[in-house]
Wavefront OBJ file of the C-alpha trace (Angstrom):
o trace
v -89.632 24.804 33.163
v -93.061 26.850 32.215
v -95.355 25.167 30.023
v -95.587 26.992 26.335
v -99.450 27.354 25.646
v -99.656 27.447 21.486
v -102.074 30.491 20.340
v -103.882 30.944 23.454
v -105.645 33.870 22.252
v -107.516 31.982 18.942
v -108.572 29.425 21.410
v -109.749 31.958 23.718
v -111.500 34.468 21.400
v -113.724 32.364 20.108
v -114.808 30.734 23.474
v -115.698 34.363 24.262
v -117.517 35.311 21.256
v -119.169 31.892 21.509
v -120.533 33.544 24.943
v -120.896 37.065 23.475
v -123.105 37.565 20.069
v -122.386 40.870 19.994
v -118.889 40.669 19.553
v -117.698 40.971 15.549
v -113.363 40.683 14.899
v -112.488 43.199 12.135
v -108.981 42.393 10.754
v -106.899 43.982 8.295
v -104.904 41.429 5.944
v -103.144 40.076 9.632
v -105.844 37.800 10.399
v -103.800 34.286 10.946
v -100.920 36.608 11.978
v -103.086 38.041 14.790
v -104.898 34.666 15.524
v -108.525 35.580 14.510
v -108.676 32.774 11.541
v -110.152 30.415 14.429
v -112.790 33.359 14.754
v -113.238 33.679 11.280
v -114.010 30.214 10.176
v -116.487 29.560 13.516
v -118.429 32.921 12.934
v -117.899 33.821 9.183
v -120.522 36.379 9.472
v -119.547 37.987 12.137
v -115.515 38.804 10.702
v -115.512 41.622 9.016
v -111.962 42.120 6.780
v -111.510 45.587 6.036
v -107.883 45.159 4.205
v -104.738 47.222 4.940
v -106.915 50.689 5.293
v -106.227 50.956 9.212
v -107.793 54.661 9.450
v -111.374 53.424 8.156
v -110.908 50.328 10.057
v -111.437 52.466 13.475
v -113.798 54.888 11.917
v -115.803 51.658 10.961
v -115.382 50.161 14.473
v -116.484 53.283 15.977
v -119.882 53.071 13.926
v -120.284 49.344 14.850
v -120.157 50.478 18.803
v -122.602 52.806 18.208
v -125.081 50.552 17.262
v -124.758 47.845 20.390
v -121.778 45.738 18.315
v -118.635 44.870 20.416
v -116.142 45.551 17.865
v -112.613 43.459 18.463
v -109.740 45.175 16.126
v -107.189 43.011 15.655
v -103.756 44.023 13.855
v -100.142 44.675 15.090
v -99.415 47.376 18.329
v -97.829 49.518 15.559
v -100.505 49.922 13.086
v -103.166 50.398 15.731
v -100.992 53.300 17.526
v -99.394 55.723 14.589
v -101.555 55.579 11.407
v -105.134 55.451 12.771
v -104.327 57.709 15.872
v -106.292 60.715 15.063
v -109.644 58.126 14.048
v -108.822 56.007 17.515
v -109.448 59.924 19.352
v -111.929 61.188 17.317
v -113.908 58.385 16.787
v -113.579 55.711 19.715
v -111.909 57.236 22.806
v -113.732 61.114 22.373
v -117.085 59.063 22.481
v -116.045 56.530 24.865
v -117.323 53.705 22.676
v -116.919 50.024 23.616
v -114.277 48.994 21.247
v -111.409 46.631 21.912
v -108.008 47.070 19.859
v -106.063 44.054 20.481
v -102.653 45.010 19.233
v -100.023 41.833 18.791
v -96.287 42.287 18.331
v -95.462 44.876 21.284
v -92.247 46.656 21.613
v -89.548 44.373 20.696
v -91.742 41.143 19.888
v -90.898 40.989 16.695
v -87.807 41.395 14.025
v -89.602 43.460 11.637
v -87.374 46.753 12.942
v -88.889 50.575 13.580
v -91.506 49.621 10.778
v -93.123 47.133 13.131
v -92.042 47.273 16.163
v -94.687 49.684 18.680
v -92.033 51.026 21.642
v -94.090 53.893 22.270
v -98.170 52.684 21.923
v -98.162 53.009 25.741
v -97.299 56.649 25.621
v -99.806 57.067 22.796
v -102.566 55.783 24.244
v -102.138 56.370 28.006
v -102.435 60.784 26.863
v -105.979 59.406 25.562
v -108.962 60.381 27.869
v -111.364 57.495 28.455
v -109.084 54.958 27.217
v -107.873 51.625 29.491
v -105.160 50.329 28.212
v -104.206 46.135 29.229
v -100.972 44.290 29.000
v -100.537 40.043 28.857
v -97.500 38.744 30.487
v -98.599 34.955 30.115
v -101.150 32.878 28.361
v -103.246 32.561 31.610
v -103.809 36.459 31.193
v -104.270 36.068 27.418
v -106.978 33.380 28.129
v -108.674 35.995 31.234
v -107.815 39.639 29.515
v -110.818 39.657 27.037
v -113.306 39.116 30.220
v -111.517 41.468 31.908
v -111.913 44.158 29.379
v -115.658 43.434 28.831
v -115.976 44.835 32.176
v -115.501 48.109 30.944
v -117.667 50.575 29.383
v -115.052 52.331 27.487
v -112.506 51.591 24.755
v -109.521 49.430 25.512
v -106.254 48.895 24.225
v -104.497 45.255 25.182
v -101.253 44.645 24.711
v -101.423 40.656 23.490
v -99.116 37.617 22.886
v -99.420 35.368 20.109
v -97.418 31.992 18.917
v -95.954 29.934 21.995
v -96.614 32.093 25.039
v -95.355 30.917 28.374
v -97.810 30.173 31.841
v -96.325 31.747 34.664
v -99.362 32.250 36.186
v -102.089 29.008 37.389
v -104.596 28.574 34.653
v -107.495 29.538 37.353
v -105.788 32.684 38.367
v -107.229 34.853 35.702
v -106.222 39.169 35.142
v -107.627 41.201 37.065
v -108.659 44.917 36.044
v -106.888 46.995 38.145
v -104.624 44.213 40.002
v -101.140 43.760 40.497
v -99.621 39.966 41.157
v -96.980 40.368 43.903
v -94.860 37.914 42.604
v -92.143 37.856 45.472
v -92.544 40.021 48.990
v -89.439 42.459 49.865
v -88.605 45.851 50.820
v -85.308 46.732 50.552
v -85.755 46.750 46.292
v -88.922 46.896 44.224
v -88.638 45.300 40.874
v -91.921 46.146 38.443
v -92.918 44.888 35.202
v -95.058 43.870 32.710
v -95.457 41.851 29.576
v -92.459 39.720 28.513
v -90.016 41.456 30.759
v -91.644 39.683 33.756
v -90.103 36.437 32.626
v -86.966 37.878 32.676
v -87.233 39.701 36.062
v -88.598 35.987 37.973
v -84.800 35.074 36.725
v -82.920 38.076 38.189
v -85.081 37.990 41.251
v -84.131 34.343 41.852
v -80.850 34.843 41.475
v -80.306 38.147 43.530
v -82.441 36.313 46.692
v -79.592 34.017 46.363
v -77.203 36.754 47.030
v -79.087 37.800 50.225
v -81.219 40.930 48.371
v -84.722 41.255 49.874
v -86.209 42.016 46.349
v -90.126 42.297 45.760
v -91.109 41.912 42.440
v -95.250 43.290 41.293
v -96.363 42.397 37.616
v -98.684 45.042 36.475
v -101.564 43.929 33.608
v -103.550 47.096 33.883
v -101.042 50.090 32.744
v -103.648 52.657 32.654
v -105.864 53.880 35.159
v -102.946 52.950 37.405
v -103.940 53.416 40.369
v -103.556 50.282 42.320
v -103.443 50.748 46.046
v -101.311 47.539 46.404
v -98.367 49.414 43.871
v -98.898 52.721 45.916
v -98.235 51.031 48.910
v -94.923 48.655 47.631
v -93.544 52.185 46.446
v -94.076 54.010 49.931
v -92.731 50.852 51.643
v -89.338 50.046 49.493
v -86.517 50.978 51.180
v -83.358 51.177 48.731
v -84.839 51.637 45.350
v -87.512 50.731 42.179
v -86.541 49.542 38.884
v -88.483 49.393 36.018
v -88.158 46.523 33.288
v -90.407 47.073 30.507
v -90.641 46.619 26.619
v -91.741 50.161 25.608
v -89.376 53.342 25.407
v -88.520 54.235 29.084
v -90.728 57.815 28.025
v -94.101 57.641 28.695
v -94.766 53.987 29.369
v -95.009 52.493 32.615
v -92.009 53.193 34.094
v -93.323 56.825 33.557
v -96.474 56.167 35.157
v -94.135 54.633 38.277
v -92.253 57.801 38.146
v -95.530 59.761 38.147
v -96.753 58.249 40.827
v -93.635 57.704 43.341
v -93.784 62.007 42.656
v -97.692 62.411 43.673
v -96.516 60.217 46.937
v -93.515 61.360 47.969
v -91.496 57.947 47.739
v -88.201 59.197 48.785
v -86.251 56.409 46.781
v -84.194 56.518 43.365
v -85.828 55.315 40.222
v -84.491 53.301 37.998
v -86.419 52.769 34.243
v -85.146 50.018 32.524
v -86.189 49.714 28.785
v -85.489 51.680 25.148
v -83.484 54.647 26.665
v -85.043 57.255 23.590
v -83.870 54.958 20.933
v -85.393 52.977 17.703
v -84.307 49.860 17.560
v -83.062 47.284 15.436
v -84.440 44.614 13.861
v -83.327 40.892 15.360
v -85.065 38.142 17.506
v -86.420 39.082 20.653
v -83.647 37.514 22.725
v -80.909 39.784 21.171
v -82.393 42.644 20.962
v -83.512 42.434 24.962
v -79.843 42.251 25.893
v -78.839 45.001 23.491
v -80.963 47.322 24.374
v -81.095 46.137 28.318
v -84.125 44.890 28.536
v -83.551 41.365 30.385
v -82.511 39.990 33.534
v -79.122 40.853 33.527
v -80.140 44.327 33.286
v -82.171 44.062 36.553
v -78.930 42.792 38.120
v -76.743 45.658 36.837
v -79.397 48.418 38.474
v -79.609 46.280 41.680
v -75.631 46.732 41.595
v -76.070 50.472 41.390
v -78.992 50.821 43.672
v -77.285 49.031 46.431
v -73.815 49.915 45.572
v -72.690 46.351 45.773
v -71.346 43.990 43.139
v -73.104 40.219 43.089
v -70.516 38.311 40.520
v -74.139 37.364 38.938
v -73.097 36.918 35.093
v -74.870 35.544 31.875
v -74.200 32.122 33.127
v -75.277 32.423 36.301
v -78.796 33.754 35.053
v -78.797 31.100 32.388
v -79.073 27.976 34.876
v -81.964 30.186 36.782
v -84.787 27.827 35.722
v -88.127 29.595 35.630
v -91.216 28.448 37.601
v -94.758 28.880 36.980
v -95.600 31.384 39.728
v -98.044 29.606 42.476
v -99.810 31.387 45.439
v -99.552 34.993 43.648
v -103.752 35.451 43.273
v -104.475 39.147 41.884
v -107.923 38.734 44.018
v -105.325 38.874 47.367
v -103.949 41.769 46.621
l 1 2 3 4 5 6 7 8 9 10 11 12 13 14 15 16 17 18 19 20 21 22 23 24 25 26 27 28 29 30 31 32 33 34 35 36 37 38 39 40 41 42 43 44 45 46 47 48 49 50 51 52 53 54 55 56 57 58 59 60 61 62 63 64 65 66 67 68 69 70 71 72 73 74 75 76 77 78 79 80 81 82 83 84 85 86 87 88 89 90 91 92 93 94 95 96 97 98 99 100 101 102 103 104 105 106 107 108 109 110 111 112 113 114 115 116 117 118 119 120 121 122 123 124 125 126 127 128 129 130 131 132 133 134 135 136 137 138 139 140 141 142 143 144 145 146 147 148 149 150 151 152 153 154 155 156 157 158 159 160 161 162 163 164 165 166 167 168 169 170 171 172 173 174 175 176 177 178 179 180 181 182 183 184 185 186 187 188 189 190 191 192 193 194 195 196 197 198 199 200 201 202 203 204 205 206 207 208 209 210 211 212 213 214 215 216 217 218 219 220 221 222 223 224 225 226 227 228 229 230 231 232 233 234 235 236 237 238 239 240 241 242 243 244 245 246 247 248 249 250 251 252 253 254 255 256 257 258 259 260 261 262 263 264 265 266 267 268 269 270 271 272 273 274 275 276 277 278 279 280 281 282 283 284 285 286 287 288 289 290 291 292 293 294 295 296 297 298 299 300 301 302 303 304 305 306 307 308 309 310 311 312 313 314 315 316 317 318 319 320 321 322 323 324 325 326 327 328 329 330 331 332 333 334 335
């Protein structure tokens, strides 16, 4: 089984902040819920709380940049993509300022329902100019993603984990901008995702190489620019069909950049996006609510079914003795 890392990211912010004085955390009333309270107490004067007033909190941020500050935003997905959108364009992507919104509680991450839960920040903020926008799939990318972001000039948007995050990927195999992991080689299906759904799609691949399926399997951490060579060359070189498993709406997210791409290359295969099919969902744990709304591995079996018109007998069961391996020998570097 995968070792559970327990709040990776407080650990890791303030081992980069340690590194960075120009780095400040601005929180609005989430800060233990976002895991910048470890920030907070080791550099009090350098956490600014600017209470549940999201709008100003960007504005603010955007000022900070401007004068040489590395401003960190931290509050849920949903409250960084809907109520401060119109400050995040005006004031941080239009001037391409250096500010990092580190949104927790993705997609279906939480139970808090349509008031909470951010199933369509990637479509938001990939129609941005100028902004990058990072997913975590693991606590080794949680502990690499804000050294990966620092890299760029821009603003950034990241995706993050908090609580008990799983390591599927080796501690000293860090995120790289721009990188895909190839998880598993195979051309006759292509299985892409990101975030939490990769846990679910090392299951179904496991269990559908037991069937015989040559399934390759890429876990994306930089959503936007996307324009990975390696991904380019997986969807030019799959034989029978991609599928998509992500936790976003299946509009505008990544399996639209996929589709986007596949189109600007000619990638004569079917498609299939697996995620919120144009839906709000409910409110429930994370487990439920991925099998509801076909989000997990059984899903990935279900379009490997289609795609290769074939039936596997591969039930709930079945996927439930899969165990799940930290990945080993998948370095973003060799890709």
């Amino acid at each position: 089984m995968v070792e559970q890392v327990t709040r990776p990211h407080a650990r890791n912010l303030v081992r980069f902040a340690r590194a960075h004085p120009e780095v400040l955390v601005l929180s609005a009333d989430l800060t233990a819920s976002c895991e910048a309270d470890d920030f907070r107490t080791a550099f009090p004067d350098r956490f600014l709380s600017m209470e549940m007033a999201e709008q100003n909190m960007m504005s603010f941020a955007g000022g900070l940049a401007r004068e040489g500050f590395r401003p960190h935003v931290h509050t849920f997905a949903v409250f960084i993509c809907r109520r401060p959108y119109d400050q995040i364009a005006m004031s941080i992507a239009y001037p391409n300022l250096p500010v990092r919104l580190i949104g927790f509680l993705p997609g279906i991450t939480t139970p808090g329902g349509v008031t909470h839960q951010a199933n369509d920040d990637l479509a938001l903020m990939r129609v941005l100019p100028n902004m990058t926008i990072l997913e975590c799939g693991d606590a080794t990318e949680v502990e690499s993603v804000l050294d990966a972001a620092h890299a760029i000039a821009g603003p950034v948007y990241v995706r993050n984990l908090r609580g008990q995050v799983p390591r599927l990927f080796p501690a000293h195999d860090p995120m790289v901008l721009g990188h895909c992991r190839e998880l598993s080689p195979g051309r006759e299906l292509l299985l892409i995702t990101a975030g939490i759904t990769t846990e679910e799609g090392l299951r179904a691949g496991a269990a559908l190489r037991e069937k015989g399926v040559e399934l390759g399997h890429l876990h994306i951490s930089t959503i936007k620019p996307f324009t990975d060579p390696q991904v380019a060359a997986a969807l030019c070189t799959t034989k029978r069909g991609v599928i998509v498993l992500e936790n976003h709406s299946v509009i505008g997210g990544l399996g639209s950049a996929v589709a986007e791409t596949m189109a600007e290359l000619g990638c004569g295969v079917p498609l299939v996006r697996l995620g919120l099919q144009d839906t709000f969902a409910h409110g429930a744990s994370k487990e439920y609510l991925m099998r509801k709304y076909g989000l997990d591995a059984l899903a990935v079996v279900g379009a490997a079914e289609r795609l290769l018109r074939k039936e596997f007998g591969i039930d709930e069961s079945v996927l439930a003795a899969v165990p799940v391996t930290a990945v080993t020998g998948a370095k973003a570097e060799d890709l």
